[in-house]
N, C-alpha and C positions, 0 to 999 in steps of 0.2 A: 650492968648487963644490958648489952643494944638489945633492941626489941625487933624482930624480921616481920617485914611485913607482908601479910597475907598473900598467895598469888591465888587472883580470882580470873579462871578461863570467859574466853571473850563469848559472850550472850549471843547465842546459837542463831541466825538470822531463818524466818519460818520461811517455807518454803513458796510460799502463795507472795512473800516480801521479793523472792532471787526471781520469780518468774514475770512481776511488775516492772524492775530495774533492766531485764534484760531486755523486754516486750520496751520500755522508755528506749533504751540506747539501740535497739531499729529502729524504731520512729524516730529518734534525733536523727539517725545516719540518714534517712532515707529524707526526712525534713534538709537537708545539709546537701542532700545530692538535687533533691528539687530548685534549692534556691540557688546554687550553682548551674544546674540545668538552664534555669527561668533568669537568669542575669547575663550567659554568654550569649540568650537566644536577646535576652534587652539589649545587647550590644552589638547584636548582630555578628558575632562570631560564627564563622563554619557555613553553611550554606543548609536554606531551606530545600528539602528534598523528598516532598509530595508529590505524587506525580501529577495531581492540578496545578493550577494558578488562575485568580482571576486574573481575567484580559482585563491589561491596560488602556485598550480603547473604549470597552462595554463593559461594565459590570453585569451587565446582563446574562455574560455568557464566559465561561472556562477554558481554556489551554490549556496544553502541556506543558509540564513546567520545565525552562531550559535546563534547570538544575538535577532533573531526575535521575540522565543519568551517572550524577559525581557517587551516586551509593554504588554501583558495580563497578569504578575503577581507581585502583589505590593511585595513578600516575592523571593526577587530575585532568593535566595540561592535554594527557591524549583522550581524554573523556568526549563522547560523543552529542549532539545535538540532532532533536529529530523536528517534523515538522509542527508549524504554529496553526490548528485547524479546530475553530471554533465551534461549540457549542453550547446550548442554553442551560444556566442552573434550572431552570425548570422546562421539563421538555413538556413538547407540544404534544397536543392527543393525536395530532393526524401525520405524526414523524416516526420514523424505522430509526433506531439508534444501532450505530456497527460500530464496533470498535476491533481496528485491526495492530496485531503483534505480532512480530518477526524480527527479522535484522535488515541486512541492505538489501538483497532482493526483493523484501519486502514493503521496503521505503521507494523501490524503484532505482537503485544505481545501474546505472550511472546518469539516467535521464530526469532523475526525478520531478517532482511537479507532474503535468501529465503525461508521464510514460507510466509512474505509475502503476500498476493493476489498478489500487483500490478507484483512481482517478477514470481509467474507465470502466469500473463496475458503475460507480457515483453517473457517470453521464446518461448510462443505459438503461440503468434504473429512475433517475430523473425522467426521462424521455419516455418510457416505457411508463411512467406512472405521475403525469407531468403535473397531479392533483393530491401529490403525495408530496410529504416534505421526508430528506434524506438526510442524515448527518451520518457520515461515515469518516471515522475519527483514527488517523493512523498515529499508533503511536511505535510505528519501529523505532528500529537505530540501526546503525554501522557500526559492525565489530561487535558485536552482543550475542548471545545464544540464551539458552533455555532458563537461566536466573534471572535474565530483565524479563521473559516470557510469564515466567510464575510471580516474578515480584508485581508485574507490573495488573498481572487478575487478580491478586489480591483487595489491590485499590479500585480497577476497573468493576467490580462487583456489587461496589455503593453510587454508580451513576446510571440506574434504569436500564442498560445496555439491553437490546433486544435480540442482538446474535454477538459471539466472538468469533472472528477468523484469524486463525494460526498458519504462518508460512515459514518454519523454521527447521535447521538441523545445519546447513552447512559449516556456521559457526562455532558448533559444538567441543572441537579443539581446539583453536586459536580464540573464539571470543573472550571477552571480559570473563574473569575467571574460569575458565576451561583446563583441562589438567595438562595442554600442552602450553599455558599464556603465561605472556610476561607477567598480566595481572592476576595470577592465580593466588590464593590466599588457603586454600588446604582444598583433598579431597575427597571428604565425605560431604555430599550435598546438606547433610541436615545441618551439619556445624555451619555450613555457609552461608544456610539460609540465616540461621542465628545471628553470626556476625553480620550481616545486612539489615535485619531485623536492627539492631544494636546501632552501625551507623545513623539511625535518622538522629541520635540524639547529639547534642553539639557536645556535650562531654564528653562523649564516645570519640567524636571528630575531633577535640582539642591533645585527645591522649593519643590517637591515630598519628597527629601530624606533629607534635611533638616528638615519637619513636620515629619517624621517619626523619625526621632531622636531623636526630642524634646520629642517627644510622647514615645517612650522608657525609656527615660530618667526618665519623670515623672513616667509612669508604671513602670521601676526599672526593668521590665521585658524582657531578650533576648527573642530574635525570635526562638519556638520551630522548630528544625529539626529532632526530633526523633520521631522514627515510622514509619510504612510503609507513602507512598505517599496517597493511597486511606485515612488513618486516616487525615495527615496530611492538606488533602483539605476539608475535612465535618466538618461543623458550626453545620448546622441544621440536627441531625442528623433523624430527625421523623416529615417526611411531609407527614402528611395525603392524605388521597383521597380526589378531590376535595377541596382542601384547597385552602384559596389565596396564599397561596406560592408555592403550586402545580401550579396553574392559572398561577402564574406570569412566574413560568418556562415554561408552554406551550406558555404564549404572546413570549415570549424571544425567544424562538427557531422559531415561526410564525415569529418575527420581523426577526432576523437574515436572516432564509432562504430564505423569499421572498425579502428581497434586494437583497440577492447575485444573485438571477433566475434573477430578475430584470436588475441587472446589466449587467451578461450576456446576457441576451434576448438584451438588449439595445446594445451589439456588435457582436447578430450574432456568438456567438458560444455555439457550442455541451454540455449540460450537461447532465450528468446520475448520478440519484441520487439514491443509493439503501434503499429499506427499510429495516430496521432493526432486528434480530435476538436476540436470548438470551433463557438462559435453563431455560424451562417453568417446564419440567415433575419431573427432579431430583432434583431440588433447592428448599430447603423449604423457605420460605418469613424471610428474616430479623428482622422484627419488627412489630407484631400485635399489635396493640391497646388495651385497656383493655376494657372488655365492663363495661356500666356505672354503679354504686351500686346497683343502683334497678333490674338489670337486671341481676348481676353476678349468683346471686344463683342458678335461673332457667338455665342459660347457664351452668356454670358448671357441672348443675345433671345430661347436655346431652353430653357436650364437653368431660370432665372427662373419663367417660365411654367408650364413644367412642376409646380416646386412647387408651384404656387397651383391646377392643377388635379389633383396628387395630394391636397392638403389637401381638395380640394371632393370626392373621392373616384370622381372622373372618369379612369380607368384608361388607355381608349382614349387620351384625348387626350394626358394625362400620360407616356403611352411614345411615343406618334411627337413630342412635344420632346425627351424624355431622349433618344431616338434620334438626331432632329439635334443635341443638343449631342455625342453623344458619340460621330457623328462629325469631331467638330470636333476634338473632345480627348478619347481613349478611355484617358488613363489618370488620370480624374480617380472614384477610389474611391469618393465619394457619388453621384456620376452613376451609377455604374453600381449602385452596390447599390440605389439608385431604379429602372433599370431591370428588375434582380431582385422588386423586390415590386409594381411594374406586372405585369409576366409572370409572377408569381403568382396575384396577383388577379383576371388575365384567365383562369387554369387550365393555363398553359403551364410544367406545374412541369419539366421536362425544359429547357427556356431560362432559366429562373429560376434554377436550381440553377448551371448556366452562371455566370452575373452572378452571384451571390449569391460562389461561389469569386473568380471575378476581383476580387469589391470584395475579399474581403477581405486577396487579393496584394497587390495596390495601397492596403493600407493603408497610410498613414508611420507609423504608431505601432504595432511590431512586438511586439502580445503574444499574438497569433495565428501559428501555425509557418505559414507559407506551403507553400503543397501542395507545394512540391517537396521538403521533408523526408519525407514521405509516399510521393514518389517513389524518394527514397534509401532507405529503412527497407526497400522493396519489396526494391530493387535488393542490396541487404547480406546480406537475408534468402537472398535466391539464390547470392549468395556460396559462400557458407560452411555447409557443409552439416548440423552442429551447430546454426545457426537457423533460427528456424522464427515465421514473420508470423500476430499475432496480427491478426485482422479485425475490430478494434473497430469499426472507422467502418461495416463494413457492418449489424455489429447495432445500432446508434445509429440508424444509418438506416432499418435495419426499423420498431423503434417509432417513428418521427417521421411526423408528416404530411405525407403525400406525398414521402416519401422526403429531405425538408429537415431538417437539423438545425437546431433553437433551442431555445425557452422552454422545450418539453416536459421536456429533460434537462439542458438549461446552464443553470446559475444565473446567470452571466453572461457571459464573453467565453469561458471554457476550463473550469472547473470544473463535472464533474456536481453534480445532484443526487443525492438516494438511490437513485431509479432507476436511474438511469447507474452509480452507482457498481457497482450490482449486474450491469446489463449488462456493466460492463470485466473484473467478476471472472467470468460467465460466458462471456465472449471467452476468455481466459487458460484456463478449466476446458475449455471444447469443445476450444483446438488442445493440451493438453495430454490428451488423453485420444486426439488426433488421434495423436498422435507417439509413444503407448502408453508416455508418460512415469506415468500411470496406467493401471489397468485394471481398466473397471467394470461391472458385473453389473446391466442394466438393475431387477431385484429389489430391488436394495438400494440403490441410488443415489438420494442426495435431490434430486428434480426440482428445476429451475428454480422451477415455481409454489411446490413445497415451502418453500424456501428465501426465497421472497419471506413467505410467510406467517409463516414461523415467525426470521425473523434478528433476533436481540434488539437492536434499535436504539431505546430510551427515545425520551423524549417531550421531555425536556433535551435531548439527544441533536443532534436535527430540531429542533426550535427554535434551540439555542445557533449550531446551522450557518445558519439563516438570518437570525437578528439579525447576525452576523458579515458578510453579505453585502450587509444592508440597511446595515452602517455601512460599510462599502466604496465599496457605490453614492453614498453624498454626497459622495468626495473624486475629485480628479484619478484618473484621467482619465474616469470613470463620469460625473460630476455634468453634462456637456452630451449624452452621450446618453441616458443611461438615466435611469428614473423610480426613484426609491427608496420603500417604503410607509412608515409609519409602524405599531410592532408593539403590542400591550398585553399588560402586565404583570402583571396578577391572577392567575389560577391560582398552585397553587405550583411547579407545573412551568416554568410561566412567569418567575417570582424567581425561581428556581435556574438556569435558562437563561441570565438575564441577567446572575446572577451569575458565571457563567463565562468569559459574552463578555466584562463589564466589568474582567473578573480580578479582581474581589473575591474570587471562590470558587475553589477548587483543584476539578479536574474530577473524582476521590475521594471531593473531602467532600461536593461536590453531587450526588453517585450515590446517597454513602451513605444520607445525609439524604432521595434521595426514596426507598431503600428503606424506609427507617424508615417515612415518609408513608404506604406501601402497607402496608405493615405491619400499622400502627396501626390500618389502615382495612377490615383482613383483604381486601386485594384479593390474591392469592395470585398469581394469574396474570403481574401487572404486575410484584407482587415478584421473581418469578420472574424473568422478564425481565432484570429488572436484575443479579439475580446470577448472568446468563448474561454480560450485557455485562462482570462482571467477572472471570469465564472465562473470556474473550477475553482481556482487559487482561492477565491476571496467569498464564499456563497453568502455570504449575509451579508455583501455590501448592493445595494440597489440600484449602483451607479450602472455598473459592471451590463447585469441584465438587462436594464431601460437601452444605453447605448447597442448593442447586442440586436435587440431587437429595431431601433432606430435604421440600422445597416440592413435587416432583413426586409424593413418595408422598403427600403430602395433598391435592394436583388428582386424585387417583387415575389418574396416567399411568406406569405401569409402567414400559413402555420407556424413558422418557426415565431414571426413577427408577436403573433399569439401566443406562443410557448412563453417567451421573453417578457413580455409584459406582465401576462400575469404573475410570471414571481415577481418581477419590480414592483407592479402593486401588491402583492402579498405582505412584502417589506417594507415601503412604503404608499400608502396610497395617495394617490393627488388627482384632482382632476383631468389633467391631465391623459396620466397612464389610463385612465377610462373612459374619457375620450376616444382612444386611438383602440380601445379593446371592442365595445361597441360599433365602433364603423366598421374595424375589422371583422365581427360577428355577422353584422347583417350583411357586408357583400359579401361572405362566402354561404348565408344563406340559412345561417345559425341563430334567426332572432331570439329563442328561448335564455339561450347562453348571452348576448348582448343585454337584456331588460336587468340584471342586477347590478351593470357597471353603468346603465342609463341610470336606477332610481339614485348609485353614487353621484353622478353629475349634476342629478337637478338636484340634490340636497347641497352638492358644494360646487354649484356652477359661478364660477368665476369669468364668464364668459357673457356676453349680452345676447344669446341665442336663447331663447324660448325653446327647450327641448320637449319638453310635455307633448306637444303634436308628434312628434319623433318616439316617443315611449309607446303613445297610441295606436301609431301604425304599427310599431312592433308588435304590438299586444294581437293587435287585428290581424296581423301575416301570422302569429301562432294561432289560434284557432281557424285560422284557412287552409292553414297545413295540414291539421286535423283531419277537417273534412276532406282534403288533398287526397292525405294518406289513406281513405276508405275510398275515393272514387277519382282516379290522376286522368278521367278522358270528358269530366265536367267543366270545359270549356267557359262554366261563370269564376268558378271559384279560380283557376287559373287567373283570371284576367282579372278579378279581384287581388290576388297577392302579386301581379306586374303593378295593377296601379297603386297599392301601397306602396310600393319599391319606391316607384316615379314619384309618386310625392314628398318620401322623404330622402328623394336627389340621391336613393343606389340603384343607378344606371346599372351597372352590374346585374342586379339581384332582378332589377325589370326586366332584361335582355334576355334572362334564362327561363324565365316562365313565357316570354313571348313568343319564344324559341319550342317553347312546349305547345302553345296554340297554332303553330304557323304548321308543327311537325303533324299537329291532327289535323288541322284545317287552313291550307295555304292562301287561302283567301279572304281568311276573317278581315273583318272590316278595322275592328276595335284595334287587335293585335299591327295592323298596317300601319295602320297613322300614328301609334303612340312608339312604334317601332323607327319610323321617320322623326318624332321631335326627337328621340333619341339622339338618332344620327346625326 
């Protein structure tokens, strides 16, 4: 008889044992995704994509990192670069930190460098507070909208920032992920943010580009890079009014920007967000919709017409068709911006201005932010009591004819020109001055008119920005409404302009090269100019300002000579720069301000001059001014601070107190004779 062997059921695993085993195999997984993470990042796989980097020249100080923006676009190759503008890991106590976000208006297209805004906010505020240090940090881009805006305050909130300024909305459908873009990736803004979130990690990016391979692969299809960038990014090219794809791009720019106010409201720092701008009057609408069958015939009998009597420049008649067309079909965007410049033309700019907004809602080609962005930025700004509305459009509007915006400021659909560009930076300068995020002493503050006259913008500069826009206007979508000129090329400002546009030239060597030009030509003033613009470009290099100033003591401009030096020696000090800051102090009669960059000298006087007799007079002409200043008809002390002057050889400074004795007393004796060794 076989014997059957027992069946004993398998030993029941306790429960505290499946919750150890399961809690081990997330940590192995998550151990297993770290060391995959930390080996593709040791081999430098995928790209680093912080939006710092230290500078390669200083460790000192931080950039923007080129690579920031490859997180917002799946088509790497058309991926954007914005500018390289330094600032210090560790900021200074006596510096304003600005950090500005937008897109290309924002970066300054088509002129960028200084056309700028933020470039001349940075001059005016320099100037205006010449004892102040500035870092104002732009980190736009071209082609981006409200996800580089929020992604990029996420990180901008761990670098001390002491105000953020926001210039955006135009890009809202066509930018880097917008729900009309080639680069779009879904849309609900939170999943987006997520998947962004998720790209910094090279895992994420090796499985990213992987799918896309396979998926080319199958498509058979390369990644298109021909044609302008604006082509390049628009999917959907006709998103009606009110559509849900319209909708979805007002939720998107609503979601983005009130995280980011959120975010900073939640650290207590400054934001100024402007509203938005764009050529209402001269821009005719992109893409009108067709009206439907039933309706065309009757719209034509009136639309039709109409044209042929706006063309004969018959206004009257031209607006009661456009009128009956469009009440037949009132959301056809060339109708009405027809009746816009009928009701122009008639003087009814109060009705025009009307039309003129509606056409440009009822655009289908969204590269115009439709006024209700303008409504939210309002609405935000009231939010959250940290922002604060910049009123660009109503200064836009001031300068414009009869209150319409066009030609005057928009070079074409959204981008100022020079003007404009200056009005957005003094939009930005009045609500921050509002908000006593500055505070300024009508004495010393550089006017507006100031600042128009004197902002070093080259002649490359303003040119290079509008060959760029003349070659703009001949591609999609410009080339059926607008006119393009044809530009000449003779001057050398001119070939060096074009040589920038056509990026033969680096925009450096074509600076350098017209200072040379001016140079060679002893235009002093224009030189000048240019080594301001590269005071701007470059603020922490000390070459830049010492030469700057060097130019201004040979126009014979004092003050400026003084502006200059003192930041070259702020940045570097040498003997030198206070040398030349000291003489400049006492002949214009400022000994107080001289005696700090004299006690520099004679600690590192590298020179065989004995300055100590020179400090002493100084010392001596400050408490003579003193007594000056309670009694200017004491004809000793007077004559006391001329002969200090004379002895320490500032002719100058002698001349004008003796000038004061001669005006009380034309016959002094004293004031005579030391008025002749003078001479």
């Amino acid at each position: 008889m076989s014997s059957v062997k027992e069946y004993k059921p398998a030993q029941k695993q306790s429960p505290k044992r499946i919750v150890f085993f399961k809690i081990l195999s997330i940590l192995f997984s998550i151990l297993l995704l770290y060391i995959l993470e930390f080996s593709l990042k040791f081999f430098h796989y995928g790209h680093d994509l912080r939006l710092f980097i230290e500078s390669p020249e200083d460790k000192n100080f931080l950039q923007l990192n080129p690579d920031a923006s490859k997180k917002y676009f799946t088509n790497q190759k058309i991926a954007t670069t914005g500018n390289i503008e330094l600032f210090k890991k560790k900021k200074d106590p006596n510096t304003l930190r600005i950090f500005i976000l937008g897109e290309s208006t924002t970066i300054g297209y088509p002129y960028f460098h200084n056309g700028s805004f933020h470039r001349w906010l940075q001059y005016r505020l320099s100037h205006t507070f010449p004892d102040r240090n500035f870092e104002i940090i732009n980190l736009s881009l071209t082609a981006v909208n409200s996800y580089t805006v929020f992604g990029f305050a996420k990180e901008v909130v761990h670098y001390e920032p002491d105000a953020v300024l926001i210039y955006t909305g135009h890009n809202e459908y066509y930018g880097a992920l917008g729900v009309g873009s080639t680069e779009k990736i879904g849309s609900n803004p939170e999943l987006v943010n997520l998947i962004l979130y998720l790209r910094q990690f090279r895992l994420v990016q090796l499985i990213t580009n992987t799918y896309e391979q396979i998926q080319r692969a199958i498509g058979g299809n390369a990644v298109d890079t021909g044609g302008t960038r604006m082509k390049l990014m628009v999917s959907e090219q006709q998103i009606p009014y009110q559509s849900t794809l319209y909708q979805m791009g007002i939720e998107q720019f609503y979601h983005n920007m009130d995280e980011t106010l959120k975010l900073l409201s939640k650290r207590n720092i400054p934001v100024f967000v402007s509203n938005l701008v764009s050529n209402e009057k001269d821009l005719k609408p992109f893409v009108s919709f067709p009206t439907e069958n039933v309706k065309l015939p009757a719209f034509n009998r009136n639309y039709t017409p109409g044209v042929a009597a706006f063309t004969r420049q018959n206004y009257a008649e031209a607006y009661r068709y456009f009128q009956a067309a469009n009440q037949i079909n009132n959301t056809h965007a060339l109708c009405t911006y027809y009746l816009g410049k009928t009701a122009y033309a008639q003087g009814n700019f109060g009705l025009a201005k009307t039309y003129f907004t509606n056409a440009k809602d009822l655009d289908g080609l969204r590269f115009r932010a439709p006024e209700k962005l303008n409504e939210l930025i309002s609405q935000l700004c009231q939010k959250y009591s940290n922002a604060h509305l910049v009123n660009a459009k109503i200064e836009f509007e001031a300068k414009s004819a009869n209150k319409i915006i066009g030609d005057e400021l928009i070079l074409e659909h959204v981008h100022p020109d020079l003007m404009g560009y200056a009005l957005l930076a003094d939009a930005f300068y009045k609500a921050m001055k509002k908000e006593k995020l500055i505070a300024v002493t009508t004495e010393n503050e550089m006017s507006f008119s100031q600042l128009i006259q004197e902002m070093p913008i080259t002649k490359v500069d303003s040119l290079a920005g509008l060959y760029k826009v003349s070659n703009l206007k001949r591609n999609w979508p410009f080339r059926e409404v607008m006119s393009s000129h044809p530009y000449s090329i003779k001057t050398v400002e001119e070939k060096l302009a074009y040589g920038v546009t056509s990026q033969q030239l680096a925009w450096p060597d074509a600076i350098s090269q017209l200072y040379d030009y001016y140079i060679n030509n002893h235009e002093l003033e224009k030189a000048r100019k240019v080594v301001e613009t590269f005071v701007l470009e470059y603020p922490t290099d000390a070459r830049y300002y010492e030469k700057a100033a060097m130019l201004s003591g040979e126009l014979k401009d004092d003050a400026k000579a003084i502006f200059y030096f003192k930041k070259a020696f702020a940045l570097a000090p040498s003997f030198d720069k206070a040398r030349y800051l000291f003489v400049l102090y006492l002949r214009l009669d400022r000994p107080a301000e001289a005696i700090p960059y004299l006690d520099y000298a004679i600690q590192n006087n590298t020179s065989q001059f004995n300055l100590n007799p020179v400090k002493a007079y100084a010392e001596q002409v400050v408490q003579l001014k003193q007594a000056y200043a309670t009694d200017s008809t004491n004809l000793i002390t007077i004559n006391q601070i001329a002969n200090a002057y004379y002895r320490m050889d500032n002719k100058s400074g002698a001349s004008k107190y003796l000038l004061k004795i001669l005006k009380i007393d034309a016959d002094n004796p004293n004031a005579l004779a030391l008025m002749a060794q003078i001479k």
